[in-house]
RODO-2510 file (C-alpha; in nm, 4 decimals, decimal comma):
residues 452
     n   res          X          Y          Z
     1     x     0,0720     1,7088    -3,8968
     2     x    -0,0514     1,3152    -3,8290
     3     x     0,2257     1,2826    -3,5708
     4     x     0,1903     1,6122    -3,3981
     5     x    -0,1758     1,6059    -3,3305
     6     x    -0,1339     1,2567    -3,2102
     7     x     0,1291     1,3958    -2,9707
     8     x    -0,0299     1,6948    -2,8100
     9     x    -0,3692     1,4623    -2,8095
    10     x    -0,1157     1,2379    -2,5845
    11     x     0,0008     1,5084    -2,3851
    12     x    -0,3053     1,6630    -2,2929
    13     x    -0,4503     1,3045    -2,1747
    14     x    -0,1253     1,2622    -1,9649
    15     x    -0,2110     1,6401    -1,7855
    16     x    -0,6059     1,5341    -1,7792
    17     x    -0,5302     1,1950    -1,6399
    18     x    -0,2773     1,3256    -1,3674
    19     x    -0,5324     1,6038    -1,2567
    20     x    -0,8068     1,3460    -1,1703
    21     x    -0,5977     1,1098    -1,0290
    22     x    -0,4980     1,3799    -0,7856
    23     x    -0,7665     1,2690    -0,5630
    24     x    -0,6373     0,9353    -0,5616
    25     x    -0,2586     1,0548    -0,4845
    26     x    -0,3581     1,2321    -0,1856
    27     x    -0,5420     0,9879    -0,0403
    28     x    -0,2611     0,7898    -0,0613
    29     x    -0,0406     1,0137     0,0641
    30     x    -0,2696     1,0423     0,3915
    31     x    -0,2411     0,6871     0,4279
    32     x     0,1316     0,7540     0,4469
    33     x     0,1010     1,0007     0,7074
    34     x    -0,1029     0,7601     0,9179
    35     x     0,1730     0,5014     0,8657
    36     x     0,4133     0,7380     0,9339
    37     x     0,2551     0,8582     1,3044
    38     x     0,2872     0,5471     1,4314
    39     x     0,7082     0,4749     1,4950
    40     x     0,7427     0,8189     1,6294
    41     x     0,4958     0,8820     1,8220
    42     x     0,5113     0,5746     1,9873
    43     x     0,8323     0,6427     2,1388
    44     x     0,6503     0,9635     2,2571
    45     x     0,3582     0,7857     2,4052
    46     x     0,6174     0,5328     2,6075
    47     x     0,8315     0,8361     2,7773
    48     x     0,7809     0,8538     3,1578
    49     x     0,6470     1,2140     3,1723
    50     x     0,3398     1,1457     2,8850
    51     x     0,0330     1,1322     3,0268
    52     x    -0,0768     0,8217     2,8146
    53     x     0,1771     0,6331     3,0060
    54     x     0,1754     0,3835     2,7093
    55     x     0,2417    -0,0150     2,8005
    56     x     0,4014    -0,2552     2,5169
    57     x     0,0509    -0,4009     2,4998
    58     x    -0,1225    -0,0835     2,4478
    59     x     0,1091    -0,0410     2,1521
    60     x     0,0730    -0,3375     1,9852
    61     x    -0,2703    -0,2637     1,9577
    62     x    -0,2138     0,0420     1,8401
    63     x     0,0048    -0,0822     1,5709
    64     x    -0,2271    -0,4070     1,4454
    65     x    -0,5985    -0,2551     1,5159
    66     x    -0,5628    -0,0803     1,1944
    67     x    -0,4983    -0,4050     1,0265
    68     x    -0,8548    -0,5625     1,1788
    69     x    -0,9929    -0,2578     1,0195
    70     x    -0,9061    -0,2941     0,6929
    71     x    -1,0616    -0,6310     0,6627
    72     x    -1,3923    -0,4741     0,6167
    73     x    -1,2728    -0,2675     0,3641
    74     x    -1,2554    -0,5444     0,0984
    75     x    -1,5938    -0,6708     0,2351
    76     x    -1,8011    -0,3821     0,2252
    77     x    -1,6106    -0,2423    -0,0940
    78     x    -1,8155    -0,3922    -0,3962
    79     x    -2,0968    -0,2424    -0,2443
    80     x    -1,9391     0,0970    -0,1792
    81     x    -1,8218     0,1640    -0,4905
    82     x    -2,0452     0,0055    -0,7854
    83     x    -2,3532     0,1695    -0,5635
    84     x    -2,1683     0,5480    -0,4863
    85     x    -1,9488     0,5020    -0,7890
    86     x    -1,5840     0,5537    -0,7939
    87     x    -1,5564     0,9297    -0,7319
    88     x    -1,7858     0,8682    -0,4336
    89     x    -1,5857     0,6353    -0,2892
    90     x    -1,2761     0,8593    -0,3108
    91     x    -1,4634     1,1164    -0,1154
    92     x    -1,5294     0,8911     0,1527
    93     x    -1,1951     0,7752     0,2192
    94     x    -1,0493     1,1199     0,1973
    95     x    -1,3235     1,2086     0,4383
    96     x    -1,2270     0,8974     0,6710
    97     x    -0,8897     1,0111     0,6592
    98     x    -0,9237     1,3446     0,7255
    99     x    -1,1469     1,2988     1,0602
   100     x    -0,9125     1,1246     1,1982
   101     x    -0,6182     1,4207     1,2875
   102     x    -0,9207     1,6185     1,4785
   103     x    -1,0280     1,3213     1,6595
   104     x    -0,6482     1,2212     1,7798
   105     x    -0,5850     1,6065     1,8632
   106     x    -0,9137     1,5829     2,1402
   107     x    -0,8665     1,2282     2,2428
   108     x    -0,6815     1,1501     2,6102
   109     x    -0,7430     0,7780     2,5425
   110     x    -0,5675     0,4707     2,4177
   111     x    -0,8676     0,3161     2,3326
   112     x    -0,9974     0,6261     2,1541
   113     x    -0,6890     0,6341     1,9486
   114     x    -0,7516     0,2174     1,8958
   115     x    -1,0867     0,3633     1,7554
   116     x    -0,9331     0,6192     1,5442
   117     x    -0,6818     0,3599     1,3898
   118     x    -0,9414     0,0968     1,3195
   119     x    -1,1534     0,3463     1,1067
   120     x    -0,8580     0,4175     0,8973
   121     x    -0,7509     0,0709     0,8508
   122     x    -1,1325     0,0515     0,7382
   123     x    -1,0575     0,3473     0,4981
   124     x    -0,7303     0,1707     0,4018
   125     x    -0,8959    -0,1412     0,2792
   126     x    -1,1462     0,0535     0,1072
   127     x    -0,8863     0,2318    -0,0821
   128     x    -0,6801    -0,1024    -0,1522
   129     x    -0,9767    -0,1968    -0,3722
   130     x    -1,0949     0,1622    -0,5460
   131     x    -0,7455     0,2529    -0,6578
   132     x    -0,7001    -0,0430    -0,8422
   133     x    -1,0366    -0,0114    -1,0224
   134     x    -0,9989     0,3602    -1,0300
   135     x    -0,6543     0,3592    -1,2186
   136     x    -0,7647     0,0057    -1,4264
   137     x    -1,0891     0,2234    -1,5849
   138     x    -0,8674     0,5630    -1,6504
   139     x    -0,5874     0,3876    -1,7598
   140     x    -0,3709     0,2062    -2,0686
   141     x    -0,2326    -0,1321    -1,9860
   142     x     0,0955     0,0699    -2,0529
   143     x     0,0367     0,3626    -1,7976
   144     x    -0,0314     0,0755    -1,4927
   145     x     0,2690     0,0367    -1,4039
   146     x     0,3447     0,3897    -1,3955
   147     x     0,0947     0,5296    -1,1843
   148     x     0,1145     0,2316    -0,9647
   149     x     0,4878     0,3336    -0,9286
   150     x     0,3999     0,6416    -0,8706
   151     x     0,0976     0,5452    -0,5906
   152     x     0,4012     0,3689    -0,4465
   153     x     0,6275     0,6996    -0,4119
   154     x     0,3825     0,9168    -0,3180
   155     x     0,3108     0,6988    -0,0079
   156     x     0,6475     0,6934     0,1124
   157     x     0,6748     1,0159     0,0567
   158     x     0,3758     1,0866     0,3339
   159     x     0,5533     0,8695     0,5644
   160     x     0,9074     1,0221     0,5144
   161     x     0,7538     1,3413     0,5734
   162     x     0,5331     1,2611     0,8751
   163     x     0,8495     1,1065     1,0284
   164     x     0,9982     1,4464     0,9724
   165     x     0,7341     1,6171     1,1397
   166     x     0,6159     1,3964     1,4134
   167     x     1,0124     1,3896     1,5053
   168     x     1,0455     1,7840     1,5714
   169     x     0,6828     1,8546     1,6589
   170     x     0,5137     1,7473     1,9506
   171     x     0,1709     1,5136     1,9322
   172     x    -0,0983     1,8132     1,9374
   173     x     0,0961     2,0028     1,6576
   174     x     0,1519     1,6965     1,4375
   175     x    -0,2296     1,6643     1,4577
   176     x    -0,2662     2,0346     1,3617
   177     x    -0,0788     2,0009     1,0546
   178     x    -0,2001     1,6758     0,9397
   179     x    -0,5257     1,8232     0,9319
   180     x    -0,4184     2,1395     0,7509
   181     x    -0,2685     1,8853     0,4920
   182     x    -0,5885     1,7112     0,4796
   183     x    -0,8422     1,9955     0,4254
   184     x    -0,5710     2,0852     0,1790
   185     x    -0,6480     1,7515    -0,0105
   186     x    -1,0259     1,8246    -0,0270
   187     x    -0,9784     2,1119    -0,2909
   188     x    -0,8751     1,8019    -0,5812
   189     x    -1,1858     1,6395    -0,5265
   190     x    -1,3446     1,8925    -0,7862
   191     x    -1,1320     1,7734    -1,0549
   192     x    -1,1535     1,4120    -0,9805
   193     x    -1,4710     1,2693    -1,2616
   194     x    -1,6102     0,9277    -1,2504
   195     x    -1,5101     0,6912    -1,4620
   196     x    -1,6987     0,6221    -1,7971
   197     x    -1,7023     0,2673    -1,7174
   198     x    -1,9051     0,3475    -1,4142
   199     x    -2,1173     0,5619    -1,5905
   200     x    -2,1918     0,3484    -1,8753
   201     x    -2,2517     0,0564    -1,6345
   202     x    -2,5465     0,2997    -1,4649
   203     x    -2,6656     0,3735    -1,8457
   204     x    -2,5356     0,7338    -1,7999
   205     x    -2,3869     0,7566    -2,1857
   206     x    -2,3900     1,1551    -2,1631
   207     x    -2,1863     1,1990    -1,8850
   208     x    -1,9704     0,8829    -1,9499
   209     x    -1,9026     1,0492    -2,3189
   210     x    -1,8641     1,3408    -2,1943
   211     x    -1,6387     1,2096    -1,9314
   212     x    -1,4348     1,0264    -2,2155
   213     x    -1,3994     1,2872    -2,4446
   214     x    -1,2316     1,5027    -2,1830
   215     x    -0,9870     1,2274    -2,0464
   216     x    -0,8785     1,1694    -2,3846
   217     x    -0,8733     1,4629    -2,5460
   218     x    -1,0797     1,3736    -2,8177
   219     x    -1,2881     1,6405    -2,9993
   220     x    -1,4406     1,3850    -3,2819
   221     x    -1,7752     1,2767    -3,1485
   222     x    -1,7492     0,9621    -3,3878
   223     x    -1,4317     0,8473    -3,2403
   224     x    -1,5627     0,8781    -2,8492
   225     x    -1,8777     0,7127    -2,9296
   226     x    -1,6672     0,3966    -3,0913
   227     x    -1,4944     0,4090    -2,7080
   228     x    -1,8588     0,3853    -2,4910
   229     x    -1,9569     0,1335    -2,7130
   230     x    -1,6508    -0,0605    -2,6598
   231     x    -1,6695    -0,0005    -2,3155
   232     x    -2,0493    -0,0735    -2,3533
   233     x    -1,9878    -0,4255    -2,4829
   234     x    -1,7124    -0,4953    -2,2479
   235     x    -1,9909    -0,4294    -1,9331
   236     x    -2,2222    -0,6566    -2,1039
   237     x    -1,9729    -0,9275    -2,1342
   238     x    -1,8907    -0,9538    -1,7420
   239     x    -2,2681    -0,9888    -1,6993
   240     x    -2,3279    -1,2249    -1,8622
   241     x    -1,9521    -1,3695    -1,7244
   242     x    -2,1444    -1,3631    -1,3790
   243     x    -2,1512    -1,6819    -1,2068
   244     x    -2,1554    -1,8413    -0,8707
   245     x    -1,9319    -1,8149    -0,6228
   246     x    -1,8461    -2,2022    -0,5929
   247     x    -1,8099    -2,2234    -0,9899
   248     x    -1,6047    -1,9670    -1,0267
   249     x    -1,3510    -2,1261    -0,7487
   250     x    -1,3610    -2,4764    -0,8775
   251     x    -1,2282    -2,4027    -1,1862
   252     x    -0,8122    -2,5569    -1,1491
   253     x    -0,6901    -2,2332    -1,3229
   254     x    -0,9294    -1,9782    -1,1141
   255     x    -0,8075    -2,1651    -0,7875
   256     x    -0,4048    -2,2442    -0,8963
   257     x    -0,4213    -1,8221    -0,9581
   258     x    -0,5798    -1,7318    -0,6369
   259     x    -0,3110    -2,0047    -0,4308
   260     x    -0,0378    -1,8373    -0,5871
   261     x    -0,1412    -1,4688    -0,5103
   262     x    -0,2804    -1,5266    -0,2002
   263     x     0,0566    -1,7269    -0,0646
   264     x     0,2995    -1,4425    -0,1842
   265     x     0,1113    -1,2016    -0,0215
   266     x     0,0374    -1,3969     0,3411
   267     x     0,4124    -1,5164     0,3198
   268     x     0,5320    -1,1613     0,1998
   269     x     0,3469    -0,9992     0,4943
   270     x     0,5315    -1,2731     0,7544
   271     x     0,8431    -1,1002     0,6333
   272     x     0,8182    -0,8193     0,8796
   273     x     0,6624    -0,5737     0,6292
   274     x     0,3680    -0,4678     0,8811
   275     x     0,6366    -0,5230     1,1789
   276     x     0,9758    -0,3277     1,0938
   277     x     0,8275     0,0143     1,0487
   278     x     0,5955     0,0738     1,2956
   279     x     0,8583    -0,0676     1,5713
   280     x     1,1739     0,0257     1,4444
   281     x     1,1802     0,3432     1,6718
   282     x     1,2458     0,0746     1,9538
   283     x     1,4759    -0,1453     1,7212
   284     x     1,7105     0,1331     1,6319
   285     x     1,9798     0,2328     1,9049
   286     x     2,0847     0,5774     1,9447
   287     x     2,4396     0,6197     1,8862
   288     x     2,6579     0,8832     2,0319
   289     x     2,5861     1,1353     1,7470
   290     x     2,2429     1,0151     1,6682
   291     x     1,9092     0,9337     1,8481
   292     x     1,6742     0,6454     1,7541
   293     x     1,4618     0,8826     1,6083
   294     x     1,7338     1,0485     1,3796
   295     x     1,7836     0,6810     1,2537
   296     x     1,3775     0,6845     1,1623
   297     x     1,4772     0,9524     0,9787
   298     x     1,7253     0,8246     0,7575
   299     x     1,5363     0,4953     0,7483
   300     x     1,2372     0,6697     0,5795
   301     x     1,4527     0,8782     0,3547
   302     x     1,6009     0,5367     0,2071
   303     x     1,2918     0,3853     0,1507
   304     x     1,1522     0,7289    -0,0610
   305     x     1,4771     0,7404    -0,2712
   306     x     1,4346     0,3253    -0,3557
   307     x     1,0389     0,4068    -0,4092
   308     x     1,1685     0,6858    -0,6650
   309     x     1,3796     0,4621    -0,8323
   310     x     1,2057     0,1354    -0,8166
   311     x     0,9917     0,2073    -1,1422
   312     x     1,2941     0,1964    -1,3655
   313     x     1,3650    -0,1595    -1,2119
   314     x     1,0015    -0,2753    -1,1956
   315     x     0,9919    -0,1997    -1,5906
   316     x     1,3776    -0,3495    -1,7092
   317     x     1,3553    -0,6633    -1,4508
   318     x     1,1289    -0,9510    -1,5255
   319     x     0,8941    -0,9757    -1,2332
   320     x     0,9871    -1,3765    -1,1202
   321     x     1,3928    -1,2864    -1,1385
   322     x     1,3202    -0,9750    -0,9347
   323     x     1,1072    -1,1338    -0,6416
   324     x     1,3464    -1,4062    -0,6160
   325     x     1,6459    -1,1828    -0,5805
   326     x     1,4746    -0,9191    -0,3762
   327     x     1,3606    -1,2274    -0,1042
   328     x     1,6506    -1,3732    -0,0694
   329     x     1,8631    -1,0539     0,0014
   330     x     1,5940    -0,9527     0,2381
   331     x     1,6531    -1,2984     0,4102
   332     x     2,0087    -1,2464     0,4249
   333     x     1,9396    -0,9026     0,5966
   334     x     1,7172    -1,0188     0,8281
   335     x     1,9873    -1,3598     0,9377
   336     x     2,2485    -1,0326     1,0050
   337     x     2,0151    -0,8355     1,1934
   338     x     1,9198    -1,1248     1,3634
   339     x     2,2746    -1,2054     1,4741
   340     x     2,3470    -0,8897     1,5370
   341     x     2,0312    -0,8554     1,8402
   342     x     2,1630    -1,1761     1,9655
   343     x     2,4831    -1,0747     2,0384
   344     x     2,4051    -0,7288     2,1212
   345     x     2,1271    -0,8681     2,4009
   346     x     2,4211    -1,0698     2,5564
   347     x     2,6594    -0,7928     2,5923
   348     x     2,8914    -0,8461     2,3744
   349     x     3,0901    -0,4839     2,2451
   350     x     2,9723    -0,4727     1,8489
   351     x     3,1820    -0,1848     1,7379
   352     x     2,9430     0,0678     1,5262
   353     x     2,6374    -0,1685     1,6014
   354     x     2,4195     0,0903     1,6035
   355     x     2,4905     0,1739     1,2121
   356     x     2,5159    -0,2207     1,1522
   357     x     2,1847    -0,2432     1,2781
   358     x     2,0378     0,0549     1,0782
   359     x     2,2351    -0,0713     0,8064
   360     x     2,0396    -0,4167     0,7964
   361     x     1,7195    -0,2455     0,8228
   362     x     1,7695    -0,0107     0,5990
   363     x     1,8709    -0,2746     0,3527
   364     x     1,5183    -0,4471     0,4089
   365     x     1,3588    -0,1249     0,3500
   366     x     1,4949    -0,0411     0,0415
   367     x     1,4600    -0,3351    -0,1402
   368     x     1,1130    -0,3643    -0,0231
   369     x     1,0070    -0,0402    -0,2088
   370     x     1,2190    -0,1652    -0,5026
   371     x     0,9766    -0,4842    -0,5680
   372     x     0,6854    -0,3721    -0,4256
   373     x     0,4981    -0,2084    -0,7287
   374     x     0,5733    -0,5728    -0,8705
   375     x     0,3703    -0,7635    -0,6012
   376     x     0,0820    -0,5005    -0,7179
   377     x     0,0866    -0,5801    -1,0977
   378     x     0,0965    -0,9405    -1,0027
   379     x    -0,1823    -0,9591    -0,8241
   380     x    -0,3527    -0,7632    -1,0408
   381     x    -0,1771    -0,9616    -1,3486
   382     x    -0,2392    -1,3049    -1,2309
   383     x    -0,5783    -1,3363    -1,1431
   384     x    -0,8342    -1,3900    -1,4566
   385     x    -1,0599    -1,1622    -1,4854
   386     x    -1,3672    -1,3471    -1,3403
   387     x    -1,2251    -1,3619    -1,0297
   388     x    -1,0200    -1,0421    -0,9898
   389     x    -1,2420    -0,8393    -0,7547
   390     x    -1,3257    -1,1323    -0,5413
   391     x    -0,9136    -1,2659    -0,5496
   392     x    -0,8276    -0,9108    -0,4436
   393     x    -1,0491    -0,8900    -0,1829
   394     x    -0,9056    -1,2229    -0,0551
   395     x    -0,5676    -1,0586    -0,0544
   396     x    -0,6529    -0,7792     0,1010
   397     x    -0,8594    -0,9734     0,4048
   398     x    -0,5784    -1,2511     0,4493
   399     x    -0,2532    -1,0162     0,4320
   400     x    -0,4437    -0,7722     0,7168
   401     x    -0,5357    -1,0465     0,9171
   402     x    -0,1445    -1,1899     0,8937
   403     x    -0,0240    -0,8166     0,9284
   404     x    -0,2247    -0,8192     1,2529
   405     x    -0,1256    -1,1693     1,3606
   406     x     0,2736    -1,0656     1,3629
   407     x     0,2217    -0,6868     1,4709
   408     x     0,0764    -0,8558     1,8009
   409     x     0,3081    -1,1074     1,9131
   410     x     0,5876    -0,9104     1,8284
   411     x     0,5883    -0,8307     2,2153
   412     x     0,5394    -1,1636     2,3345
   413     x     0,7935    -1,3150     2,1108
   414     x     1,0814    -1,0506     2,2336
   415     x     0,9723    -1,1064     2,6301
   416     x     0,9553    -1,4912     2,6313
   417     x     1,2287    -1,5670     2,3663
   418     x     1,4108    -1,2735     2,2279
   419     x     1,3996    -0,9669     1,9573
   420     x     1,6297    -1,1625     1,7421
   421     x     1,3926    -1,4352     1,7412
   422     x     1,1558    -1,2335     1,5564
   423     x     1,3915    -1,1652     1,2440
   424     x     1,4836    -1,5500     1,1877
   425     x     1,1229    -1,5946     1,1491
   426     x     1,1351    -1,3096     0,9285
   427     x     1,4107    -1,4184     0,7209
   428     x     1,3035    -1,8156     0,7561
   429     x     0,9816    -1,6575     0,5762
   430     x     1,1697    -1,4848     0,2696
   431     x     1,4005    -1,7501     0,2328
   432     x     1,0146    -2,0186     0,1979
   433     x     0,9183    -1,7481    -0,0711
   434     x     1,1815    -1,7269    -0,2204
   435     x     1,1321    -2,1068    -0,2920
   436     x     0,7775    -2,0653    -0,3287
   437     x     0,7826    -1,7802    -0,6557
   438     x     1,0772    -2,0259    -0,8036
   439     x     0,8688    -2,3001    -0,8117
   440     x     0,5211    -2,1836    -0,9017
   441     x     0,5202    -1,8254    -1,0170
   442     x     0,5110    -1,7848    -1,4030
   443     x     0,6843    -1,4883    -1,5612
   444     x     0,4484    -1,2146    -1,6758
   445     x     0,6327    -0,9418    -1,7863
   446     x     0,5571    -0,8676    -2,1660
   447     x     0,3022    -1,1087    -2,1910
   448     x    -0,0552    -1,0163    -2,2464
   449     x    -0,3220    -1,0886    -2,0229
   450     x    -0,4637    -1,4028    -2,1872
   451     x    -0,1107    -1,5395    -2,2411
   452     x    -0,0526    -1,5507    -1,8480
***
């Protein structure tokens, strides 16, 4: 009887967690759609007979404005979220998200739509932060990985299926049905509580145990008091963990962790992952079956089917033998693609280039999604404790602010020296991290927390 009560205990935290994490999967999954609006419909806004009449600088702004705007996510995130609370903050993004369909159905301007992508980058950095404390104070150390697998799939699973839609509906109806989709998300907010962690930290022990018990399933009172007490004692000990800014960095560990996370990231971002997507409407070349956008298509249903798959490999890989691996294929990928613009640029016949392009691509995509929930539990892995909100905020601000650095000279770099030149950066980049995690990143897998 032991062993079944523990199990349907387990089972009914499983539904309870799921139900108010709901909140938190559709927000991501309207950060997917945004993501996903941009390839497509910029190929829309370039043809001849739109009336945006869209220039290759317009769209690079359009592309890397988001990425300005979610450096103030980070920054104005601490006080966001420990001052609304958690569930507070999820409202606000959701809300964020949501006004931005309306405003790019009305808008006949670029720079209203530069606007409208700034405020969601803002939204996106504020998200980058909550989830990670949102899942951390609902969560087992066992269940991280999980749902951050699962964050992962659910947002490639709102960009697959905005590339879907934005392919076979025009701009005003894409807007019409992202907004259906995001009044649609509104409805979860009622199930989604705050966390007892927040709670306790505003001395709300009612509604924190109350909270608790429900998450858990617990019906002893005894047994969800020992948890806010726990959690109790835990709050106390990061206040009294609180220290300066300047301390906090000089210390060789705090400062070797940060170096570490924050190169992986910058360099990991110089790979093309803020680049390939949004552009590859105009890297793709239709082929005598299929259009560029058909190719989109397929591209996005690749990188769903790796992000489905790519928490089986996050959990039987160790973390260090995957990044290495995944890098260096992706700069293999990127040397073929490379080669293969070069050529193609000087008119030379590539028989089935169009697929051997795609195929390249594709193969960047793909492994991308595979390692990517591992570059999350890193980060959140390898930084101690003391400095994990102010580490991931550096993260977050630095990778933007190189995501906005390569989304804008994309243009310049194909008019003054090539579009092949762009992917031997790329893989010159993933080939130096490559080196980088060999040499300096420690293997966490299996390993507590105080034994990284």
């Amino acid at each position: 009887m032991g062993i079944l009560k523990r199990c349907m205990m387990f089972l009914l935290m499983m539904e309870n967690l799921f139900v108010i994490l709901c909140a938190v999967l559709f927000n991501q999954f309207l950060i997917g759609l945004a993501y996903g609006w941009v390839p497509i419909t910029l190929k829309k806004l370039q043809d001849e007979v739109s009336a945006f009449k869209l220039s290759d600088e317009a769209a690079s702004w359009i592309v890397s404005i988001n990425e300005l705007g979610k450096i103030s996510g980070p920054v104005l995130a601490p006080f966001i979220i420990d001052n609304i609370g958690r569930r507070g903050s999820t409202l606000l993004v959701m809300y964020l998200l949501s006004l931005m369909w309306p405003s790019i159905f009305y808008t006949r301007s670029i720079y209203l739509i530069c606007v409208i992508r700034f405020t969601f980058g803002c939204a996106h950095g504020l998200f980058d932060v909550l989830s990670s404390i949102y899942i951390a104070e609902n969560c087992s150390s066992e269940l991280r990985v999980i749902i951050g697998s699962v964050l992962t799939i659910v947002f490639t699973a709102g960009i697959f299926f905005e590339t879907v839609l934005a392919t076979f509906l025009n701009y005003h109806h894409t807007a019409i049905v992202n907004e259906t989709v995001a009044f649609c998300a509104f409805s979860t907010i009622y199930f989604c509580t705050e966390t007892p962690y927040f709670l306790v930290m505003k001395e709300n022990y009612r509604e924190a145990e109350k909270n608790l018990a429900w998450l858990l399933g617990m019906r002893d009172a005894n047994d969800c008091l020992e948890k806010i007490k726990s959690i109790e004692a835990s709050v106390q000990e990061e206040k009294r963990k609180t220290k300066s800014l300047k301390l906090l960095l000089s210390s060789t560990a705090n400062a070797r962790s940060i170096c570490i996370v924050l190169s992986m990231h910058v360099i990991s971002m110089m790979t093309g992952s803020s680049v390939i997507a949004p552009y590859c409407s105009m890297i793709f070349s239709s082929s005598d079956m299929l259009s560029a956008n058909h190719y989109v298509i397929m591209y996005g249903t690749c990188i769903f089917l790796s992000a489905c798959i790519s928490p089986l490999v996050v959990l039987k890989l160790n973390r260090r033998t995957l990044l290495i691996v995944s890098f260096s294929i992706i700069g293999l990928s990127h040397t073929c693609s490379a080669l293969l613009l070069y050529f193609h640029n000087r008119d030379y016949k590539i028989t089935l280039y169009p697929w051997l392009i795609f195929t390249f691509i594709a193969l960047y995509g793909i492994v991308r999604r595979m390692f990517g929930p591992a570059l999350y539990i890193i980060r959140t892995e390898l930084l101690p404790l003391s400095v994990r909100a102010i580490g991931g905020s550096m993260v977050v601000i630095t990778s933007a602010l190189t995501g906005f650095f390569m989304a804008k000279t994309f243009f310049p770099i194909v008019a003054y020296f090539g579009l092949e030149v762009n992917f031997f950066i790329y893989a010159s980049m993933s080939i130096l991290l490559s080196f980088i995690i060999y040499h300096f990143l420690p293997e966490s897998r299996g390993k507590s927390l105080d034994d990284i």
